[in-house]
N, C-alpha and C positions, 0 to 999 in steps of 0.2 A: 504494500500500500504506500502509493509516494504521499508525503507529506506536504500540506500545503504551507506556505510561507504563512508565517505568525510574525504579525505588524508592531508587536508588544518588547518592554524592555525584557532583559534577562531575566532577573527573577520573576516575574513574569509568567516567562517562558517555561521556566523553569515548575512550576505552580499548575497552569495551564494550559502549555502545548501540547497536544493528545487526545486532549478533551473536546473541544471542540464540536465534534457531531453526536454528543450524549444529546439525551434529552433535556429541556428546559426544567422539567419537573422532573422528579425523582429524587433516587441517591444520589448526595452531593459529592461522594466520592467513588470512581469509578468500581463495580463490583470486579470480586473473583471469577473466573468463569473455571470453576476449579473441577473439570470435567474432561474428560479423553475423548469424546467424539460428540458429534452435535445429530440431531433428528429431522427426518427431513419430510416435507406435509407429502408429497407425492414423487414418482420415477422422473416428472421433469425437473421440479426443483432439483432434484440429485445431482441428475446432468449437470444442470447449470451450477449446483455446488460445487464439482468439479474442474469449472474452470478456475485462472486467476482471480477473478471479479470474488468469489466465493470462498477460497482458500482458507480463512481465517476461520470459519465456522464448519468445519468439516471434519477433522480428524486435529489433533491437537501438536502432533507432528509435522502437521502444514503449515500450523497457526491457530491463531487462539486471540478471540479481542481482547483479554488484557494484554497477551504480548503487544500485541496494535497499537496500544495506546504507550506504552514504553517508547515502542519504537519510535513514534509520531516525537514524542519528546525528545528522544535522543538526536533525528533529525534538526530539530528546531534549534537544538543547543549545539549542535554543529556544525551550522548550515548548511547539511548534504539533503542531496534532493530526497535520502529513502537510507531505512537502517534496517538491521536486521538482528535482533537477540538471540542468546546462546545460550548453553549452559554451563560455560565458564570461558574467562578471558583466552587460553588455549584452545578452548572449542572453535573461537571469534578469527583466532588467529591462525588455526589448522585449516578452518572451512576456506576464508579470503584467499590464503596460498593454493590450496587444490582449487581453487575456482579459477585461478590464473595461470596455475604453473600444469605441465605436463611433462612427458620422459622426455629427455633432452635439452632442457629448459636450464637457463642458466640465471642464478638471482645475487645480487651484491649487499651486502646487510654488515652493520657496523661489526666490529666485536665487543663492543660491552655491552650486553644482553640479556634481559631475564633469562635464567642458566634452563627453564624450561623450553624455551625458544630456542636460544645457541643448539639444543641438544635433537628439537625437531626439525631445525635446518643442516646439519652437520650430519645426523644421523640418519632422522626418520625418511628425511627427503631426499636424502643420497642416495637409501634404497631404493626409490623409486627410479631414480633417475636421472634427478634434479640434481647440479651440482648448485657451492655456495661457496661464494669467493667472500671473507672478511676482512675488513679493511677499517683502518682509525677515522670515525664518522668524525672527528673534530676537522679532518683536512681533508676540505670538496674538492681538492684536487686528486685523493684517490677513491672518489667514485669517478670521475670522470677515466682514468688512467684503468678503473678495474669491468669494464663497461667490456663486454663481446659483442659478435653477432646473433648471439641465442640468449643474450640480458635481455629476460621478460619484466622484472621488478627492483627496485632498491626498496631495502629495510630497514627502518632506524625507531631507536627510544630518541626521544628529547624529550626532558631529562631521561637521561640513561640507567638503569636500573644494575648495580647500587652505586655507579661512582656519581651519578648527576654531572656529567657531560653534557655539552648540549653539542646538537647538530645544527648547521646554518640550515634551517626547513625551505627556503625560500630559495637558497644557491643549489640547493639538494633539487627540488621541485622542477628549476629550470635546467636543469643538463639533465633530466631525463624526461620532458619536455622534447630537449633539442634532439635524442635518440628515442621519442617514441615508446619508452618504458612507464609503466607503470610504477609508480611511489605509494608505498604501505608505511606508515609510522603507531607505532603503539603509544596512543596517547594518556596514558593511565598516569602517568607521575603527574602533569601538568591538568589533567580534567581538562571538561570543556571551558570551566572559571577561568583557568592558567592561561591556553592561548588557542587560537582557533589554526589549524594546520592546512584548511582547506581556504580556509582567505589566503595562505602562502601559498595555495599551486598544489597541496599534495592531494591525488585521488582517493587513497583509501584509510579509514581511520580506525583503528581501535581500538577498545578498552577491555580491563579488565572489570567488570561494575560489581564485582566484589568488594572492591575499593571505594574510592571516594564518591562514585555514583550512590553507591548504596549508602555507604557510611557508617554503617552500626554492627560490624563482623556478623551479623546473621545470614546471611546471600553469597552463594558462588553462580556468579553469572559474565556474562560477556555481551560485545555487541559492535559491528561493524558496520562503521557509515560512509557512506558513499552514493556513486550515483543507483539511480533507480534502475536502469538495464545492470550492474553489477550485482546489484543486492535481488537481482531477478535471479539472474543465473547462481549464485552463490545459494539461495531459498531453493530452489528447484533444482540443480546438478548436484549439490554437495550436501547438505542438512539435510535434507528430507531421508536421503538417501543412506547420509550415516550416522543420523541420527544425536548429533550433540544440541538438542533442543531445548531449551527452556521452558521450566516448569510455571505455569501458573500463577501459583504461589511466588515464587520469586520474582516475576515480573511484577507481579504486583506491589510487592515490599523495596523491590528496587524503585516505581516510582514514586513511591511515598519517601523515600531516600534524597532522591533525586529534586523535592522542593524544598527540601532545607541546604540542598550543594552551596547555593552562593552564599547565604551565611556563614554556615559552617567553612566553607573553603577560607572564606576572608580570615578568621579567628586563627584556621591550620596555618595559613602565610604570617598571621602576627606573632604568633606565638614560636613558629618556626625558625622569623627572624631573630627574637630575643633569643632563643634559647643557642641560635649556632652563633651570637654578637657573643654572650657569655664563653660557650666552648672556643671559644679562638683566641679566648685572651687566658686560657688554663693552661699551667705549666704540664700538665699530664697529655697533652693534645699537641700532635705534630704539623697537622694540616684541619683546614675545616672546607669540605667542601659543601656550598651551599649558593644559589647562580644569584642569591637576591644581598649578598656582601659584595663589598667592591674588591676585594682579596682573589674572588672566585676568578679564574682565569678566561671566562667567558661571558664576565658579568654584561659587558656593553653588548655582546650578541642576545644576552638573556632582557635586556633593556628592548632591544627592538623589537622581542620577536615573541614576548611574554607579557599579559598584561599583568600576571602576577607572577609571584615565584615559586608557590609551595610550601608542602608541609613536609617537605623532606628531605635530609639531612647527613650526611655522611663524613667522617672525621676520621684519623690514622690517630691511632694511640700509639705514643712510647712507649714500647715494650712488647709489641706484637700477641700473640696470640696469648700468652700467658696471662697481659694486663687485661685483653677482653675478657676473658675468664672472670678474674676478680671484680672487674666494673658489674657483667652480667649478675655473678652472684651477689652483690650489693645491693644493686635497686630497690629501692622498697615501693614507690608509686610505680614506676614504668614499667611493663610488663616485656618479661622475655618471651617472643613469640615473630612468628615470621606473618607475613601478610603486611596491609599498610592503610594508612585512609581512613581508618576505625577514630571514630571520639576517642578512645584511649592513649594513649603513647605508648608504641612496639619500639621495641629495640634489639636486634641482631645481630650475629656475625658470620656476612654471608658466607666465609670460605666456609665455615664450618655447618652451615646450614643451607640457605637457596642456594648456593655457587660448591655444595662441596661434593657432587657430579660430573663439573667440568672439570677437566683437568688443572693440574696447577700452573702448568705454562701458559695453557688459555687464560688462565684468571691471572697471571703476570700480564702479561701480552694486553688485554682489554682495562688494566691498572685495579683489579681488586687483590691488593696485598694483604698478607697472613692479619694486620692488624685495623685493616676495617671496618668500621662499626656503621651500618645503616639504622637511623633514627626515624621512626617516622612518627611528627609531634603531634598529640590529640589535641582535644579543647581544655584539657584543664588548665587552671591558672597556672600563665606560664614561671610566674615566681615557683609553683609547686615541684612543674618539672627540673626548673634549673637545682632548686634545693635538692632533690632527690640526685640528679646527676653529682653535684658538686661533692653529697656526703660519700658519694660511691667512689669520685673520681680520683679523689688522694689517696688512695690504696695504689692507685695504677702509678703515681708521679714519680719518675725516674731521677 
C-alpha cells in the first residue's frame, strides 16, 4: 500500500500518519487485527482478495491492516513512497538484499557493521553467490575504486554500529547514482529523528524497530523503506515466500512506540550529549566517540548530514578488556545487556558480545578494539547515568 504524503509536522506524523483512512467514529486508537486469515462474503470477493488491491486482509503472511498502518507511518517519517514491516531488523535487511541481489551479483558495504550483517554478507550470501567486497565507508573514495561490473548495491550504517563512524550519505548516494547501483543504508542508530537518508539520494532504508522505533525492549521487528515498485517486489518475491513477517501484535506496539520517537529521541540526544561531554574528560577513558562533540572526527560531516546526533555512544577504556570487565561488573543503574534504543541505559562490550562472531582481525580492521564499550543512553536523569558510570569508572583508571 503506497503511502500518501502527510502535509503535517513530525510529531505529527509521527502520532498520525497511518491513520488517516480509519473511521471518523470509533476506536480512537487503531485496533489489533490479531488474526491469521480474514473471511470472505463470496468466491468473487476471494478473487478479488487475491489480488494487490486486497492483500492486507487475506492471509496475514501477505499482510494484515495493522501492519498497514505501521507501514503508512514509517513511510511518512521517511519520506519513501511505501514501507514494508518485518519480523526483525535482519529479516528487513535479509529480505531488501534477496530482492536485489542474485548468483553473481557483486555488492560493496563498509566494514564496520552490525556483526549480524558482516556475517550475512560475508557468509550467508557468498553461498549463494553473491560476493562482498568491504571497504573503510569513512573514505568515498573507496567505494568508488571498489565498484565492478556486477556492483548491484552499496551498504552502509551511518552511524556505524558500534564505532559510530559516519559515512558521507550524500557523496555515497551520488557515485552510485553515476554507476546505476542501488544504495541500502541501515538506519537504526540515527532513527528517522536523527537524519532522513533519502532527502540525500539513498534508495533503500532500514531499520531495526526493535530499537528506537519501538523504544521500550518489548518488540523485535524491522522495516524497509523505499520506493513503492521495490517494497512490491521485496512483499511479493521475498517475504511472503520466506516468511520473516511480522506479527500483529508487534506492529501494533511498535506504533504506539513510534508516537513518543520524537520526544523520547530528543531527551536520548540530551542526555547522550552530557553523558559522553562527562566520559571525555575521565582519566579512565582513552577516546570518546560520539558525532555530536567537536573531538569526534567527523563531527562537521555529522553537522551536515544529521539533524541530531543520538543516543549512542562509544568510548576505548584504559586497560582493554580487563577494565570492561570491572566497569561492567560495577554499574548499579545501567544495565549490562546488548540491544539499544530502550528508555533504559544498555551498556556492552561488543568484542565480547554482538562482535564476538566476527573474527578479530575483522573487528581490528572495521576499528572495534578489545577495549570498546558501546553505550546506548536511556531517558533517565542524565546526572543519574553519569553518577553511576563515574562510581564504576575509577576501578578501570590506569
Amino acid at each position: 500500500m503506497t503511502s500518501k504524503p502527510c502535509r503535517y509536522g513530525y510529531a505529527t506524523k509521527a502520532i498520525h500518519a497511518g491513520e488517516e483512512s480509519l473511521p471518523r467514529t470509533g476506536p480512537l486508537i487503531p485496533p489489533i487485527y490479531q488474526n491469521s486469515t480474514f473471511r470472505f462474503a463470496s468466491a468473487d470477493e476471494c478473487v478479488i482478495g487475491f489480488t494487490d488491491e486486497g492483500s492486507d486482509s487475506v492471509y496475514t503472511r501477505w499482510g494484515n491492516p495493522t501492519q498497514s498502518v505501521l507501514e503508512a507511518k514509517i513511510a511518512a517519517l521517511e519520506g519513501s513512497e511505501d514501507a514494508l514491516a518485518t519480523a526483525s531488523g535482519m529479516a528487513a535487511i535479509s529480505t531488501a538484499l534477496l530482492t536485489l541481489l542474485e548468483c553473481g551479483d557483486h555488492i560493496v558495504a563498509m566494514d564496520s557493521l552490525y556483526s549480524a550483517s558482516h556475517n550475512l554478507l560475508n557468509e550467508d550470501l557468498s553461498r549463494m553467490g553473491i560476493e562482498t567486497t568491504f571497504i573503510d565507508g569513512t573514505d568515498t573514495n573507496e567505494f568508488e575504486q571498489a565498484i565492478r561490473t556486477n556492483t548491484k548495491a552499496i551498504y552502509i550504517e551511518s552511524p556505524a554500529n558500534p564505532t559510530l563512524k559516519l559515512v558521507d550519505i550524500r557523496a555515497c548516494a551520488e557515485i552510485a547514482q553515476s554507476h546505476r547501483i542501488t544504495t541500502i543504508i541501515d538506519n537504526t542508530f540515527a532513527s528517522p529523528c536523527g537524519q532522513q537518508p533519502i532527502a540525500l539520494g539513498i534508495d533503500i532504508v532500514l531499520h531495526s524497530m526493535t530499537k528506537y522505533l519501538s523504544g521500550n525492549g518489548t518488540v523485535i521487528a524491522g522495516v524497509i523503506a523505499a520506493s513503492a515498485e521495490f517494497v512490491e517486489r521485496a512483499k511479493t518475491q521475498v517475504l511472503r515466500n520466506f516468511g520473516g513477517v511480522i506479527s500483529p501484535f508487534n506492529a501494533w506496539l511498535t506504533f504506539h512506540g513510534i508516537a513518543t520517537l520524537p520526544l523520547r529521541f530528543a531527551r536520548h540526544c540530551d542526555n547522550a550529549h552530557q553523558v559522553a561531554t562527562f566520559l571525555q574528560s575521565h582519566p579512565a577513558i582513552e577516546w570518546v566517540g560520539y558525532p555530536g562533540l567537536p573531538s569526534h572526527p567527523q563531527h562537521q560531516l555529522a553537522k551536515r548530514q544529521m539533524q541530531s546526533f543520538g543516543g549512542m555512544v562509544a568510548f576505548e577504556l584504559k586497560g582493554g578488556v580487563e577494565a570492561g570487565r570491572q566497569l561492567v561488573n560495577s554499574i548499579r543503574l545501567c544495565s549490562l545487556a546488548v540491544s539499544l534504543g530502550d528508555v533504559r541505559t544498555l551498556i556492552c562490550h561488543p568484542a565480547s558480545t554482538t562482535h564476538l562472531h566476527i573474527s578479530a582481525e575483522a573487528r581490528r580492521r572495521s576499528g572495534i578494539t578489545d577495549g570498546l564499550v558501546r553505550l546506548s543512553v536511556g531517558l533517565e536523569n542524565a546526572e543519574d547515568i553519569i553518577s553511576d558510570l563515574n562510581q564504576a569508572l575509577p576501578l578501570t583508571a590506569v
